[in-house]
N, CA and C atoms as a LAMMPS dump frame, in Angstrom:
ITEM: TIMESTEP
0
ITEM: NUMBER OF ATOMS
327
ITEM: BOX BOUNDS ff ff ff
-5.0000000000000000e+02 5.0000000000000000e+02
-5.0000000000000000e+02 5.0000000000000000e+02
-5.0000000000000000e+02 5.0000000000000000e+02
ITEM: ATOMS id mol type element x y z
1 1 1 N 75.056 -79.797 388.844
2 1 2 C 75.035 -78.433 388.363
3 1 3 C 76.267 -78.071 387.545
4 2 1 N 77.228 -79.063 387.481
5 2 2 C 78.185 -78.537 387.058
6 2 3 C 78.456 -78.467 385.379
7 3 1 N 77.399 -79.32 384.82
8 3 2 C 76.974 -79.45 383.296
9 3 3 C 76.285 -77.846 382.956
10 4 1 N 75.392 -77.303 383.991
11 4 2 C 75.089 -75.774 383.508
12 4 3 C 75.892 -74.91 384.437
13 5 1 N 77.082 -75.11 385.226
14 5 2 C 77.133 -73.625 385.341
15 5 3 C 78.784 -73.874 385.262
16 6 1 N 79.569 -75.228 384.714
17 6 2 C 80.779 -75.296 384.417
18 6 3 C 81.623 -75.295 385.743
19 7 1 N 82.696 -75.624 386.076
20 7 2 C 83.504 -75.881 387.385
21 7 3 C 83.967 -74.488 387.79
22 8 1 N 84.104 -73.487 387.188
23 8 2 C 84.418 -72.138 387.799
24 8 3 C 83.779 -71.652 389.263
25 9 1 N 82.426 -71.678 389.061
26 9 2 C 81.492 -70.866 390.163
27 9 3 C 81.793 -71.572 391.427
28 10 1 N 82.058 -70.914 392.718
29 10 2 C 82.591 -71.745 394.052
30 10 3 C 81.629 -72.274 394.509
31 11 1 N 81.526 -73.201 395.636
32 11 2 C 80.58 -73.761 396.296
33 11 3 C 79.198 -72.963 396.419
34 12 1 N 79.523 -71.647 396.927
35 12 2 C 78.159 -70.865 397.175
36 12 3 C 77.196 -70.777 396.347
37 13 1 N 77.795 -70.112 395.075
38 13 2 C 77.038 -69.922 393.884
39 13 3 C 76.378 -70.778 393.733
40 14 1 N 76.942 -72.081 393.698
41 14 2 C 76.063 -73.419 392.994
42 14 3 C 75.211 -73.894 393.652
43 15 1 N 75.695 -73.457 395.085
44 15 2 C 74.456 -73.908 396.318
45 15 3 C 73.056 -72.787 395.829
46 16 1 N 73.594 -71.753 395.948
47 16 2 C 72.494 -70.561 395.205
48 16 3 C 71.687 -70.449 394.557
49 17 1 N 72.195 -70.983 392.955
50 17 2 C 72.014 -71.361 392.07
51 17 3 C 70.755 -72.66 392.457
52 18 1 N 71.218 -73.431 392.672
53 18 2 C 70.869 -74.698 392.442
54 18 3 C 69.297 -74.643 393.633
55 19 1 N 69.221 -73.504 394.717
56 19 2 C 67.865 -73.279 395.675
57 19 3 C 67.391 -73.058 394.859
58 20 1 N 67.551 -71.553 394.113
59 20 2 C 66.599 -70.859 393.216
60 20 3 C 65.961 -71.493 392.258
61 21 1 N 67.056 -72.182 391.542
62 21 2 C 66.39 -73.15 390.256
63 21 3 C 65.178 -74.422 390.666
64 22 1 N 65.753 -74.285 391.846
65 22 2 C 64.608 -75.854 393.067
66 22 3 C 63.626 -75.224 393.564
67 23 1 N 63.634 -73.869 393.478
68 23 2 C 62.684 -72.85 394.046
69 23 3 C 61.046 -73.156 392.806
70 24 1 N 61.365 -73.193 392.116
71 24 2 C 60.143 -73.044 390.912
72 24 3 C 59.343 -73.995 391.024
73 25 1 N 57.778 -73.569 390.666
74 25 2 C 56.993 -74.817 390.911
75 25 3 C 57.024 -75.953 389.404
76 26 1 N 56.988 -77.004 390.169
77 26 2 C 57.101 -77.88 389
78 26 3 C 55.996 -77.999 387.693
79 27 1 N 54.988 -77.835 387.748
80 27 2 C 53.887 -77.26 386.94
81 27 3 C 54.09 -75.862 386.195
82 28 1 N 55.21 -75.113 386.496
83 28 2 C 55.797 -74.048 386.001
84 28 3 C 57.003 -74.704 384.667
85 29 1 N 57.927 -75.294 385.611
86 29 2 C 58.904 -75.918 384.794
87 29 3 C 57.899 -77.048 383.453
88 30 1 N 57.26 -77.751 383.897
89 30 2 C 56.807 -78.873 383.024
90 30 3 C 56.624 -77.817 382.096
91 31 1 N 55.525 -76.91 382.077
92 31 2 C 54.748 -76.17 381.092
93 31 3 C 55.502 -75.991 380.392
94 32 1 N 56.858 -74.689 380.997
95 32 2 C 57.617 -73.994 380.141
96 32 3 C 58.31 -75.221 379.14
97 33 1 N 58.662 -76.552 379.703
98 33 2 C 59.391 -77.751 378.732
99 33 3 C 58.914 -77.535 377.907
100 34 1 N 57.827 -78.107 378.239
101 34 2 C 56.574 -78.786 376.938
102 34 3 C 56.142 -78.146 375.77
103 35 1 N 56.591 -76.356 375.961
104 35 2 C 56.166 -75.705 374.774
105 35 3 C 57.578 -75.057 374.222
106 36 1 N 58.496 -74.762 374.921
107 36 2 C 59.964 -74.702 374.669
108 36 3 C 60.301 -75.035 373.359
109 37 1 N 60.356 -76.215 373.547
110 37 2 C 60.682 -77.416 372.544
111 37 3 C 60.517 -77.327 370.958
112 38 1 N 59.276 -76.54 371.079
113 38 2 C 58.914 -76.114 369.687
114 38 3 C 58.944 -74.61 369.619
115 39 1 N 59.715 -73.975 370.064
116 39 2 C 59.683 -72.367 369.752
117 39 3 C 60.558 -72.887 368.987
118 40 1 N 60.438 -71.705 367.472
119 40 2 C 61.778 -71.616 366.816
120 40 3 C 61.377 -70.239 366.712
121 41 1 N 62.398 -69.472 367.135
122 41 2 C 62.463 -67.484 366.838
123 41 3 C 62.966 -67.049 365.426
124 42 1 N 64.191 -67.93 364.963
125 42 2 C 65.597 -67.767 363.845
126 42 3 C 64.766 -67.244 362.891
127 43 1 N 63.815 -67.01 362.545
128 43 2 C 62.871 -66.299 361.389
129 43 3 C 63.137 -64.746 361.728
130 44 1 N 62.523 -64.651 363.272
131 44 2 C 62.413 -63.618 363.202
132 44 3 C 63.689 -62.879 364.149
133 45 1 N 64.692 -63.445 364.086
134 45 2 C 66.174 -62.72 364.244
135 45 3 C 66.474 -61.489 363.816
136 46 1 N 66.348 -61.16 362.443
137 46 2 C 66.568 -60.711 361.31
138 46 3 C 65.712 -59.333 361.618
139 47 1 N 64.723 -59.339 362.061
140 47 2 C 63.589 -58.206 362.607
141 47 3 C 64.286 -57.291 363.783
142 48 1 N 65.216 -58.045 364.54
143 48 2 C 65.687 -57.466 365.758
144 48 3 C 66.668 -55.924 365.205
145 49 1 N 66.001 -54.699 365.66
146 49 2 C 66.496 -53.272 365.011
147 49 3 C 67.309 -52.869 366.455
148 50 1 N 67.47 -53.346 367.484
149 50 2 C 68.77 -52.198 368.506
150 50 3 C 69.939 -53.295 368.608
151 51 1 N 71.042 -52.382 368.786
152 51 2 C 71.774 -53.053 369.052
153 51 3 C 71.793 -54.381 370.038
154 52 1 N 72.38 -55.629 369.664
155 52 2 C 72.211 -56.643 370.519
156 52 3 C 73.475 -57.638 370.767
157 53 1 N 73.898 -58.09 372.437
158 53 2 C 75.022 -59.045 372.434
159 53 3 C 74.59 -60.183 372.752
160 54 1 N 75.171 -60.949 371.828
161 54 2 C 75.147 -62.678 371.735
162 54 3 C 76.488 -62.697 372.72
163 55 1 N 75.902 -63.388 373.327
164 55 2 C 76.769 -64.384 374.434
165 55 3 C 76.914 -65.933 374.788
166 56 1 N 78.198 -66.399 375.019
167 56 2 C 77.913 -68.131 374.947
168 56 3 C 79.118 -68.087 375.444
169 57 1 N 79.4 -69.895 375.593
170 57 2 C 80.559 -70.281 375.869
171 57 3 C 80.992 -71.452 375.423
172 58 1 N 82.132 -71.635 375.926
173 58 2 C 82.974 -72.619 374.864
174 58 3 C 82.411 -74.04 375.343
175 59 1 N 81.753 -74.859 374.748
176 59 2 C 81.059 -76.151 375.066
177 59 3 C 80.042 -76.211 375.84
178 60 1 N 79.513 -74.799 375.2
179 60 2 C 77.878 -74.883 376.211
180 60 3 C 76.779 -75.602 376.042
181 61 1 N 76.124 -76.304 376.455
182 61 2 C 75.1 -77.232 376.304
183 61 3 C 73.957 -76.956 375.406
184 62 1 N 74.108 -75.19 374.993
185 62 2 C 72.763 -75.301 374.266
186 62 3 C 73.059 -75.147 372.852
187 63 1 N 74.671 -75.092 372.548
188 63 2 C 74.82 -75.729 371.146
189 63 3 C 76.136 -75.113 370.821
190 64 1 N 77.259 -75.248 369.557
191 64 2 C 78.475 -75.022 369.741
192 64 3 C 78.425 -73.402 369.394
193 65 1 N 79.348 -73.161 369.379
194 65 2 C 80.034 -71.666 369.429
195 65 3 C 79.399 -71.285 367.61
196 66 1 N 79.999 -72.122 366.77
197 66 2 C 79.224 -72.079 365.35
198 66 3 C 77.969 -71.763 365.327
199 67 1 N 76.913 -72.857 366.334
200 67 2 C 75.924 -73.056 365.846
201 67 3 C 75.39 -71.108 366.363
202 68 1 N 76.216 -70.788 367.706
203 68 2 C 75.444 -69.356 368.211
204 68 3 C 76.101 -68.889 367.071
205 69 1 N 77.054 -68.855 366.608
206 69 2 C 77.927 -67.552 365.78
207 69 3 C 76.474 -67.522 364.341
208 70 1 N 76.104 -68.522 364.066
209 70 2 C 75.428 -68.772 362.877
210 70 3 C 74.106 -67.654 363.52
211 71 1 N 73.511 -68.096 364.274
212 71 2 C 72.293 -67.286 365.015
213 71 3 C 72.021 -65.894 365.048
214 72 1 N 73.812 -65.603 365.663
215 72 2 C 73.979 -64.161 365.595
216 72 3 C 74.302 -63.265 364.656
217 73 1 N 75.186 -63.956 363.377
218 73 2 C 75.219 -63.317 362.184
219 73 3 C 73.545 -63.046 361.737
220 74 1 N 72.192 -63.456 362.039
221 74 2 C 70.926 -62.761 361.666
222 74 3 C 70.73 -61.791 362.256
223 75 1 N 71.197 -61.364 362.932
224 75 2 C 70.696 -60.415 364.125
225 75 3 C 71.501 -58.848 363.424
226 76 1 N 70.67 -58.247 362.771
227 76 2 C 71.873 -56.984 362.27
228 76 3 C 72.054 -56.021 363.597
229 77 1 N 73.402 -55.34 363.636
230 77 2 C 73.708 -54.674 364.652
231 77 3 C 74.344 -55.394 365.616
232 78 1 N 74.536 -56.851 365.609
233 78 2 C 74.86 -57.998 366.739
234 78 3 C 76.247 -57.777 366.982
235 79 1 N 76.626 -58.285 367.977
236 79 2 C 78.15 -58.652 368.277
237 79 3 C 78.049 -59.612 369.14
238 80 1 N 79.152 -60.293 369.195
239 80 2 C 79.219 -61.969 369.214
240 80 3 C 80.469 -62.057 370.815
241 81 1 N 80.083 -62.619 371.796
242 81 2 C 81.241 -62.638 372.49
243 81 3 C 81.231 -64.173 373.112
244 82 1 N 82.097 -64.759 373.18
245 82 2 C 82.779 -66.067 373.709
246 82 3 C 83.464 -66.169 374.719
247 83 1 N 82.946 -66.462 375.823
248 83 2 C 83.524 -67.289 376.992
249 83 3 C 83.89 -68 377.359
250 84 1 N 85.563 -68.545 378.117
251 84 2 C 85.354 -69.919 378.488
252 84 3 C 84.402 -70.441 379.229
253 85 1 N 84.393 -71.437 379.079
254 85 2 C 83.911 -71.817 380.335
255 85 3 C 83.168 -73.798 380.024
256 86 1 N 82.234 -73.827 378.93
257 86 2 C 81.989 -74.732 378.782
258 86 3 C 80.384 -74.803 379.731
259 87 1 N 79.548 -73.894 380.225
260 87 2 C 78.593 -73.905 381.118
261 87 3 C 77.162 -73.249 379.997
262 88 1 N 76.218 -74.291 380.553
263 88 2 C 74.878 -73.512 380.029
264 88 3 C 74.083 -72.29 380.08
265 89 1 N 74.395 -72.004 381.73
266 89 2 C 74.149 -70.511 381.74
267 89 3 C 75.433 -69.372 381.995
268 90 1 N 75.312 -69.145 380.457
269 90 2 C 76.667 -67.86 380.552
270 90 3 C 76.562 -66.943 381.957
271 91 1 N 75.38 -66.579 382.05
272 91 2 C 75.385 -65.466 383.215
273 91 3 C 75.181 -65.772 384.554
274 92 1 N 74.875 -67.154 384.57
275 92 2 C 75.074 -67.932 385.949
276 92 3 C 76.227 -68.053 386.239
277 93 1 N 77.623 -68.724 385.23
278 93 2 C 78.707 -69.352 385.348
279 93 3 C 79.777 -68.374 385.721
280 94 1 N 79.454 -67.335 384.377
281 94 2 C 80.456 -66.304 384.226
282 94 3 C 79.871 -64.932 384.371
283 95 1 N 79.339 -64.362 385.201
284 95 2 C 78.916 -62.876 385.518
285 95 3 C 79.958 -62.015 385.678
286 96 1 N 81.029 -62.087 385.904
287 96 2 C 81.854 -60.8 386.103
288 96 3 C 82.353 -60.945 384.775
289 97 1 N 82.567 -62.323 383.859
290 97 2 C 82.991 -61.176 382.888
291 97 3 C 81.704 -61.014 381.68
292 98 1 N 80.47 -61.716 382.161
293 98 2 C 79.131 -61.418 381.269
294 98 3 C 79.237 -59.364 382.151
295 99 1 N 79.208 -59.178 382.803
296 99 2 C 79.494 -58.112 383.616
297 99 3 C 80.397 -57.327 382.426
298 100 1 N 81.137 -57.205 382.843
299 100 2 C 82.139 -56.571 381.441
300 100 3 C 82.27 -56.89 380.469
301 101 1 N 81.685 -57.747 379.482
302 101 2 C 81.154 -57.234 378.237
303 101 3 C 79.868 -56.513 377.832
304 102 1 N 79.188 -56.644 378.767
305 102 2 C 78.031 -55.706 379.024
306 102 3 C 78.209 -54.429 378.669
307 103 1 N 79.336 -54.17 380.333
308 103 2 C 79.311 -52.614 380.081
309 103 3 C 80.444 -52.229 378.861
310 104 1 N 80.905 -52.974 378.47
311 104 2 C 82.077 -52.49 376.927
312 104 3 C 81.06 -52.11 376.057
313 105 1 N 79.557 -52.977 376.461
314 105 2 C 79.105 -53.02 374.758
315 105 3 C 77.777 -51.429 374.993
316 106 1 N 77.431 -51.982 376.116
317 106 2 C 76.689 -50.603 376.443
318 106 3 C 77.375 -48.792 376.123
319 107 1 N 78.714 -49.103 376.632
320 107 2 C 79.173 -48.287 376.256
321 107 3 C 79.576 -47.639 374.768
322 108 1 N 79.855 -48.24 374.093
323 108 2 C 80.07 -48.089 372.822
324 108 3 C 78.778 -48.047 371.686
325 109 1 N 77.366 -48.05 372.148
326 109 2 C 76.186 -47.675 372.067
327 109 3 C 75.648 -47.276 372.68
């Protein structure tokens, strides 16, 4: 677990983490793979009208900080925030401070 949720989160979390994610039926997971794979959204980025926060982290598995920064410059209204951390799920790894950029950004819209 430590490839998605980075060495930060303590024992519990990852124990947590790691039920819930074991929790799903596997005929659930296969499906969602199998068609995953070929979503591409980046067309319709550009369509997205409320305000929206891009979130990631530094060596996250689902692609570099560029490749999100590139993603999120389509998104008009976007703002871009960077975490350490190096983990796949930003809001698994890092919630208190996915937590407070939240409410910074909520607030200021």
């Amino acid at each position: 677990m430590s490839g998605r949720l980075g060495s930060d989160p303590p024992p519990e979390a990852t124990a947590w983490w790691t039920e819930l994610i074991g929790s799903a039926h596997t005929s659930t997971v296969v499906g969602i793979m199998r068609n995953l794979i070929e979503v591409d959204v980046t067309s319709d980025l550009a369509n997205i009208q409320c305000p929206t926060l891009v979130m990631t982290t530094t060596g996250s598995g689902l692609g570099s900080v560029e490749a999100v920064r590139d993603w999120q410059r389509l998104i008009p209204r976007s703002e871009f925030v960077v975490l350490d951390n190096g983990s796949y799920h930003v809001a698994a790894a890092k919630p208190d401070g996915c937590t407070k950029a939240v409410r910074e950004f909520i607030s200021r819209h």
